[in-house]
C-alpha positions as CSV (number, residue, x, y, z in Angstrom):
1,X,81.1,131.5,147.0
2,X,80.3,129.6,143.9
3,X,77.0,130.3,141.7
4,X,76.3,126.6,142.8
5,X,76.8,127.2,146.4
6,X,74.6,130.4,146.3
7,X,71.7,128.4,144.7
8,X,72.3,125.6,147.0
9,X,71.7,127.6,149.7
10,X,68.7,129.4,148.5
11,X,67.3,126.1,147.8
12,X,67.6,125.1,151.3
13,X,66.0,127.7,152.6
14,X,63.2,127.3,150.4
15,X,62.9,123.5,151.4
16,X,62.7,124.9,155.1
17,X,59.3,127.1,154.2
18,X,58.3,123.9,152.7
19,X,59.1,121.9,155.7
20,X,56.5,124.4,157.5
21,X,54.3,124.2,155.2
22,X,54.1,120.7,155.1
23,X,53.4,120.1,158.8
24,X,50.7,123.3,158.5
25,X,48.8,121.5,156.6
26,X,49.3,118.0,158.6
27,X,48.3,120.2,161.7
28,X,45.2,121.8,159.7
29,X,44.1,118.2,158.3
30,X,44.4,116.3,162.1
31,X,44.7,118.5,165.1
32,X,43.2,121.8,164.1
33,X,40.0,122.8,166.1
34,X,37.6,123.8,163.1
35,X,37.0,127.0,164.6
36,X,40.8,127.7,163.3
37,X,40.2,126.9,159.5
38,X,39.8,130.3,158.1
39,X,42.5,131.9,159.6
40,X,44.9,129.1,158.7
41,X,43.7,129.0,155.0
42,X,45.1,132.6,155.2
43,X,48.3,131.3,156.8
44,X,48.6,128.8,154.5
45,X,48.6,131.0,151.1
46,X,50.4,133.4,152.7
47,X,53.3,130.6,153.0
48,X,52.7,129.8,149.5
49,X,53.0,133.1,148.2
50,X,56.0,133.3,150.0
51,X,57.6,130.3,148.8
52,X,56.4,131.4,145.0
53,X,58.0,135.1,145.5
54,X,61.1,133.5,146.5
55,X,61.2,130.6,144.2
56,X,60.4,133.0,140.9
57,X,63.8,135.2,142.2
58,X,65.3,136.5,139.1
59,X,68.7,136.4,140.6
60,X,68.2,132.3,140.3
61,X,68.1,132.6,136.4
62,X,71.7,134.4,136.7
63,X,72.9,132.0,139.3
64,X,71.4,128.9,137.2
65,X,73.8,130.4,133.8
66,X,77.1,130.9,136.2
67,X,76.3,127.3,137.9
68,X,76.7,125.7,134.4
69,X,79.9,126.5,133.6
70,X,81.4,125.2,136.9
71,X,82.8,122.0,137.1
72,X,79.7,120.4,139.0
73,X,79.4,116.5,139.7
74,X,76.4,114.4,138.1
75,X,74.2,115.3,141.1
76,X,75.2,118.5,141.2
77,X,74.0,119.0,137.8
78,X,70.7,117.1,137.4
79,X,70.2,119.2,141.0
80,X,70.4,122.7,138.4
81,X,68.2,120.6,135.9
82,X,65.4,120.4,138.5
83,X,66.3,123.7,139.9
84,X,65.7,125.0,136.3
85,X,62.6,123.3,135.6
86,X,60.4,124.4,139.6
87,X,61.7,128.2,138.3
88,X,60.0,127.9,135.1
89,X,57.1,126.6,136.0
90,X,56.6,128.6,139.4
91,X,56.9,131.8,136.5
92,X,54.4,130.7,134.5
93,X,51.8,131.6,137.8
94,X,50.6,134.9,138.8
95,X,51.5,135.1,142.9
96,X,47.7,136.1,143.0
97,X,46.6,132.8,141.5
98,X,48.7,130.6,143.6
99,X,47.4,132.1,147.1
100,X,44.0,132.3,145.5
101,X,44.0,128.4,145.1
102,X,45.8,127.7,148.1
103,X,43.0,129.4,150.2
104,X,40.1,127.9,147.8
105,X,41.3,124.4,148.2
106,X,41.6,124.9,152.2
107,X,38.7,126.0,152.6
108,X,36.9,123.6,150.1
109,X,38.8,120.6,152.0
110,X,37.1,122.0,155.1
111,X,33.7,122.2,153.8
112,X,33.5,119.0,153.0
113,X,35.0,116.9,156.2
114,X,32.0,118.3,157.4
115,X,29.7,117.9,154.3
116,X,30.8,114.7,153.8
117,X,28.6,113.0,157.2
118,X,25.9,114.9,155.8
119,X,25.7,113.5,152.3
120,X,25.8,117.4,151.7
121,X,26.9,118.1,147.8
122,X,25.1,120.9,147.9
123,X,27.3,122.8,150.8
124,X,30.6,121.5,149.0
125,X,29.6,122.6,145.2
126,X,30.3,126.2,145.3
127,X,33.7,125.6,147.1
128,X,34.6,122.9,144.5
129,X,33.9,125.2,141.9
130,X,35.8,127.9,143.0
131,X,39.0,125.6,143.1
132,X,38.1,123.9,139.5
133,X,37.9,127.3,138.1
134,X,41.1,128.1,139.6
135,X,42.8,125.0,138.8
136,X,42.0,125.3,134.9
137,X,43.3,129.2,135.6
138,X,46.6,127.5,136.8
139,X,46.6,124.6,134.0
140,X,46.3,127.0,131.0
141,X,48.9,129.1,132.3
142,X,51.2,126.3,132.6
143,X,50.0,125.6,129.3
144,X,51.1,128.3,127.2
145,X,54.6,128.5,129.2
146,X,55.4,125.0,128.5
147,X,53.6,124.6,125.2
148,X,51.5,121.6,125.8
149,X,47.8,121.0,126.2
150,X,46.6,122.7,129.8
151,X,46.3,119.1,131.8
152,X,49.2,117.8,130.4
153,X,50.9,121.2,131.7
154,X,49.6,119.8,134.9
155,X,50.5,116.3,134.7
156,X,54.2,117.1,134.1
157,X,54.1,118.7,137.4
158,X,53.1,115.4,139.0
159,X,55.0,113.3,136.8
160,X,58.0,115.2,134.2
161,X,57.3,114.0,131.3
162,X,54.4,111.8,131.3
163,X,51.8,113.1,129.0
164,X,47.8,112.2,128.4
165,X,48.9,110.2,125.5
166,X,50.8,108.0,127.3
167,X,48.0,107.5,130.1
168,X,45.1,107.1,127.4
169,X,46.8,104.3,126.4
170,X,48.1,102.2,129.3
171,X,44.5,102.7,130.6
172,X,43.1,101.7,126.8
173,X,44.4,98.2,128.1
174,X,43.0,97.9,131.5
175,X,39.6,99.2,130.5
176,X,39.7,96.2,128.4
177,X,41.5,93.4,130.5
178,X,40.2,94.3,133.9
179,X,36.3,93.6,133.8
180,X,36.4,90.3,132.0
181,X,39.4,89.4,134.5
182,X,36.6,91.1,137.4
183,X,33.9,88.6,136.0
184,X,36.0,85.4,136.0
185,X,37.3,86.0,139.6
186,X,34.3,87.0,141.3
187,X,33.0,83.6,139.7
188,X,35.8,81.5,141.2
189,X,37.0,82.9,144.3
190,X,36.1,81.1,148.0
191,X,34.0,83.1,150.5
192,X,35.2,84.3,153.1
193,X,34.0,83.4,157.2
194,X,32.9,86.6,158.1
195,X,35.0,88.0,161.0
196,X,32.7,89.3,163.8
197,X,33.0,92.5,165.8
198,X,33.5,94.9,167.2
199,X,36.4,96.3,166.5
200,X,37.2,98.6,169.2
201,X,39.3,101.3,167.9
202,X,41.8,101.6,170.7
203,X,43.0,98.0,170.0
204,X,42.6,98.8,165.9
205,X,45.7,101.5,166.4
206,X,47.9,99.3,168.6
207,X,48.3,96.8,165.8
208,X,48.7,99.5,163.3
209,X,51.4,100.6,165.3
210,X,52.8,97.4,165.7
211,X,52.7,96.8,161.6
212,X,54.1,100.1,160.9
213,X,57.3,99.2,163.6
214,X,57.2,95.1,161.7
215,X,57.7,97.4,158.4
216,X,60.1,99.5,159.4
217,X,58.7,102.9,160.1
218,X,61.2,105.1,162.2
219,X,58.9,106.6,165.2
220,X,62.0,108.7,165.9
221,X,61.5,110.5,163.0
222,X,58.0,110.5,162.4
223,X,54.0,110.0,163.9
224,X,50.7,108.2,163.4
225,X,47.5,110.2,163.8
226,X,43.7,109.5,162.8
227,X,42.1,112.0,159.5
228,X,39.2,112.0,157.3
229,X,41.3,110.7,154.8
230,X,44.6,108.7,155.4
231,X,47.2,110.1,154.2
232,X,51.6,110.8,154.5
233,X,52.6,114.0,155.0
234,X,55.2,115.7,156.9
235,X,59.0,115.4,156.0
236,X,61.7,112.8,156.2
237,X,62.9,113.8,159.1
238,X,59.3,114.5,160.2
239,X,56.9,111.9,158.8
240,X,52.9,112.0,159.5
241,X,51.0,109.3,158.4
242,X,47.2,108.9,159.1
243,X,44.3,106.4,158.9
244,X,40.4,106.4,159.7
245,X,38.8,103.8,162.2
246,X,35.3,101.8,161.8
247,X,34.9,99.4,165.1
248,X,32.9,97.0,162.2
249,X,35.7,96.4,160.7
250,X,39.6,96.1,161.1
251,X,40.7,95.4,157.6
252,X,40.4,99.2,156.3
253,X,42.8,100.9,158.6
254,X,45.6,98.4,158.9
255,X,45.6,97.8,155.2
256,X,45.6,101.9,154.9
257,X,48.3,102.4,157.0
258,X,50.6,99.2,155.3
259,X,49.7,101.6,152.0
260,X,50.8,104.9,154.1
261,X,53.7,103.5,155.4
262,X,54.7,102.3,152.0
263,X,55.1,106.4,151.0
264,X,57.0,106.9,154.1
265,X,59.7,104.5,154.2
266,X,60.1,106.1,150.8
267,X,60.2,109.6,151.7
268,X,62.2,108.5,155.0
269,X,64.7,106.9,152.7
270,X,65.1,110.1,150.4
271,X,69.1,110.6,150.2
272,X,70.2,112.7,153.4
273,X,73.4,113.7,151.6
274,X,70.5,116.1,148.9
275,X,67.8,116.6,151.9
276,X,67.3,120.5,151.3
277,X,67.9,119.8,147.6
278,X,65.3,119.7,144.8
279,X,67.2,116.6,143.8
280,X,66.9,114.9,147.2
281,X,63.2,114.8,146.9
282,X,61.1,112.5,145.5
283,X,61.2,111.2,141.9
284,X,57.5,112.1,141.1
285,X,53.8,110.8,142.2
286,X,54.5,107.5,140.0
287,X,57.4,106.7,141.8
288,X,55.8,107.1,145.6
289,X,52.7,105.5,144.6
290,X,54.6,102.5,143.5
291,X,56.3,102.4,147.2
292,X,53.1,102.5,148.7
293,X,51.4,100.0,146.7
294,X,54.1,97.7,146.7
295,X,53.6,97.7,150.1
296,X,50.1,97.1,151.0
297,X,49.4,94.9,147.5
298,X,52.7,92.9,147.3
299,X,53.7,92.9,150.8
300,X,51.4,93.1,153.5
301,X,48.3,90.9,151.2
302,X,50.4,88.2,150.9
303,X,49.9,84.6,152.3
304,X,53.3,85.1,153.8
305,X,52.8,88.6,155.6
306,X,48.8,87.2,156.7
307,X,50.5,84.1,158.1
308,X,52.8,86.4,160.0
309,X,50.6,88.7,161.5
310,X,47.9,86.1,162.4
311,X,48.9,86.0,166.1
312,X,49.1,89.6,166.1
313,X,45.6,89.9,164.7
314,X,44.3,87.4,167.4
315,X,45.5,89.1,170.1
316,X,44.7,92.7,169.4
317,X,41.0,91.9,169.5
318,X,41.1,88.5,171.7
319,X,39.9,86.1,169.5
320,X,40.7,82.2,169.4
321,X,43.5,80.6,167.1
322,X,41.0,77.6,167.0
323,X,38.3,79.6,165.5
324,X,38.5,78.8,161.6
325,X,37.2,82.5,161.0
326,X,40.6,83.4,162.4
327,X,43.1,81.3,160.7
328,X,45.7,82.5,158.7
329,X,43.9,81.3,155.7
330,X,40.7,83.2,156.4
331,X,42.5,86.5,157.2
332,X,44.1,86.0,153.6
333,X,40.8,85.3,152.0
334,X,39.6,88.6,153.2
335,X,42.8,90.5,152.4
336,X,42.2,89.6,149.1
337,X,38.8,89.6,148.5
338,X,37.8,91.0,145.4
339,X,34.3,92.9,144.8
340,X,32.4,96.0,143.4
341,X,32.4,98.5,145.3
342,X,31.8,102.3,145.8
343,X,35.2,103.2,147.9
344,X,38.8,103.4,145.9
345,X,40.6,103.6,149.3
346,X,39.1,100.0,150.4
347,X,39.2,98.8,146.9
348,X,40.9,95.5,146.0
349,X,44.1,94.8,143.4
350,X,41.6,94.2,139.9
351,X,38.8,96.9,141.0
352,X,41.4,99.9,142.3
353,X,42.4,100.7,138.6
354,X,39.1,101.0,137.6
355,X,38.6,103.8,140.2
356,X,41.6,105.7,139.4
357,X,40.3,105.6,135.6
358,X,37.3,106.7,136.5
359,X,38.8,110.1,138.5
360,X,41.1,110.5,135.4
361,X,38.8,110.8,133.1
362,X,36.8,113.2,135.2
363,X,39.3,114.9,135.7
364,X,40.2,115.7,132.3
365,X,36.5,116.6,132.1
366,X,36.6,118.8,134.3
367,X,40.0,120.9,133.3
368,X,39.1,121.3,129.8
369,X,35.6,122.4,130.4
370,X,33.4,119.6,128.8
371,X,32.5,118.7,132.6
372,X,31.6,121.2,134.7
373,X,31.2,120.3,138.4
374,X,27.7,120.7,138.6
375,X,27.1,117.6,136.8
376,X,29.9,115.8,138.3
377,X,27.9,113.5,140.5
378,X,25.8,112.5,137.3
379,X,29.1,111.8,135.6
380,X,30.4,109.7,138.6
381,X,27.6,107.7,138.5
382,X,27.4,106.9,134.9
383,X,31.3,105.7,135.3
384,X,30.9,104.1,138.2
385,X,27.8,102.3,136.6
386,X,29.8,101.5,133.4
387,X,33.4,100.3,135.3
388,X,32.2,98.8,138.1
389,X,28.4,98.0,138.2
390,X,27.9,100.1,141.3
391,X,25.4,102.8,141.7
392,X,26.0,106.4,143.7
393,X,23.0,107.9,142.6
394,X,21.9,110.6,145.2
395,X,24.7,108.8,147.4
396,X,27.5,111.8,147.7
397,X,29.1,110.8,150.3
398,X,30.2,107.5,148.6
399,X,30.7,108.7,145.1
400,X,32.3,112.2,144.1
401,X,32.6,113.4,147.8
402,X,34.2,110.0,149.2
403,X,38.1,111.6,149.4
404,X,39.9,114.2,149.0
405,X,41.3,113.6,145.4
């Protein structure tokens, strides 16, 4: 057997224990009963420990040197190339650290779907603190073994390549264009009739459904469920997407499954030929978030896709086609309706970037040290304040507690 074949089939086994872990952590996120949490935070950085001890093999630095002077194809190649590049970065960690920060980000996550009713930063401090401290643990280790600053070390893990510098400045523009654009549109834009309710939420998830089947989400190979915070998960061959329900409103779950369902035709379209490969998976976070945006922003908000699903809407909840609130036209005005406000998840096309600056920016805060999590709901404020014109003083739940990122 070839050097290549041997890593190739290392590198399948390890995308099985991925596999598993993936749908662990679907399983602890939507159908675990809460009583289960701690013991599956133990299962789950066992797995990753696992999955590091095998993935920092020396014998892969040997196999990688033979695989190179084979006569390999392009993917075959860029497939060592990634190979290369999880091995030395999975070396740079301690096993320790990695099923330390595994269980401390379970069991933070935990704490606060419960916390987060509660308006409870209190309960949830201590937990996030354990995982910040452990996550600039992880970046400065990273750090030193790939010579950049720590959250670049991190952000090359999301992204290869991408650096801080690059960011600063792409956002440099926004922070400029976007609130003078915010102003002029929020002084010209038609209201809305409002749509009246309720909602109920067993007619909510039938037309999700039905959107996800009019996008072409394969049900064979994959599920919808209800989280705390939607999300895709899974595999390709084994997708999970999620969304949340309000009965006062429709608008926030179909439009957060049309984003979901964005990242899973992706990662349902990921090359079958590479599917236990490193180079079958996906490109980076840029490239899926593109998917899913593309989708619910370009896609499923346009006058084309409103005018389409219209009828749809109309029928799910029973309303009249000769109601103005439910024309076509009215649906569109509220898929597009732009406004400040507190939640990135609901958020509209100008305000959304502002709320990922905003987490950036704490974010960096809080890996180099001049934020420490304490003051983090201070610093939320003041940004959200500055970006936006919104206010989540003493309001947790809606500011640094509002999702899981």
């Amino acid at each position: 057997m070839s050097a290549y074949s041997k890593l190739a089939e290392i590198e399948a086994e390890l995308s099985l224990f991925n596999d598993l872990n993936a749908l662990a952590g679907w399983d602890e996120a939507c159908m675990m009963p809460m009583g289960g949490g701690e013991r599956r935070g133990l299962a789950l950085a066992a797995l990753n420990g696992l999955i590091h001890t095998k993935r920092t093999d020396p014998t892969l630095a040997e196999l990688m040197s033979q695989a190179r002077n084979e006569p390999l194809d392009e993917w075959q190649n860029a497939n060592i190339e990634e190979i290369e590049r999880r091995w030395q970065a999975a070396n740079a960690l301690p096993a320790d650290l990695v099923k330390a920060r595994s269980l401390a980000t379970t069991r933070c996550e935990q704490r606060w779907r419960t916390a987060r009713a509660d308006n409870d930063w209190l309960s949830v401090l201590p937990f996030l603190e354990e995982v910040v401290a452990l996550s600039r643990e992880h970046a400065q280790a990273l750090a030193v073994a790939k010579g950049l600053e720590p959250y670049d070390a991190l952000l090359d893990g999301y992204e290869p390549n991408l650096r801080s510098a690059e960011v600063n400045a792409e956002f440099a523009a926004l922070k400029d264009f976007l609130p003078p654009l915010l102003d002029t549109v929020l002084g010209r834009q038609q209201p809305a009739l409002p749509l009246a309710g309720p909602f109920p939420v067993n007619a909510q998830r039938q037309l999700c459904e039905q959107t996800m089947r009019t996008l072409g989400f394969d049900f064979n190979r994959g599920r919808f469920d209800v989280s705390h915070h939607p999300f895709c998960g899974g595999t390709p061959d084994d997708t999970r997407i999620t969304t949340r329900y309000e009965e006062t409103s429709f608008f926030e779950s179909l439009m957060a499954i049309c984003h979901e369902t964005g990242h899973a035709l992706y990662q349902q379209g990921l090359p079958a030929a590479f599917r236990d490969q490193p180079v079958g998976s996906a490109l980076g976070a840029a490239a899926h978030e593109s998917q899913s945006l593309l989708m619910e922003l370009q896609v499923c908000r346009s006058p084309e896709f409103i005018e389409y699903i219209a009828p749809q809407v109309r029928h799910a909840f029973g309303r009249d086609a000769d109601d103005p609130a439910w024309t076509a036209e009215n649906l569109h005005r509220h898929a597009t309706h732009v406004e400040r406000s507190l939640i990135r998840v609901y958020a509209d096309e100008i305000t959304y970037p502002l709320h990922v600056i905003l987490r950036y920016e704490l974010e960096q805060g809080l890996i180099s040290g001049t934020l420490e999590v304490k003051d983090l709901p201070e610093a939320w404020n003041a940004a959200m304040d500055n970006y936006l014109g919104c206010s989540t003083e003493g309001d947790f739940a809606n500011g640094c507690m509002q999702d899981v990122h």
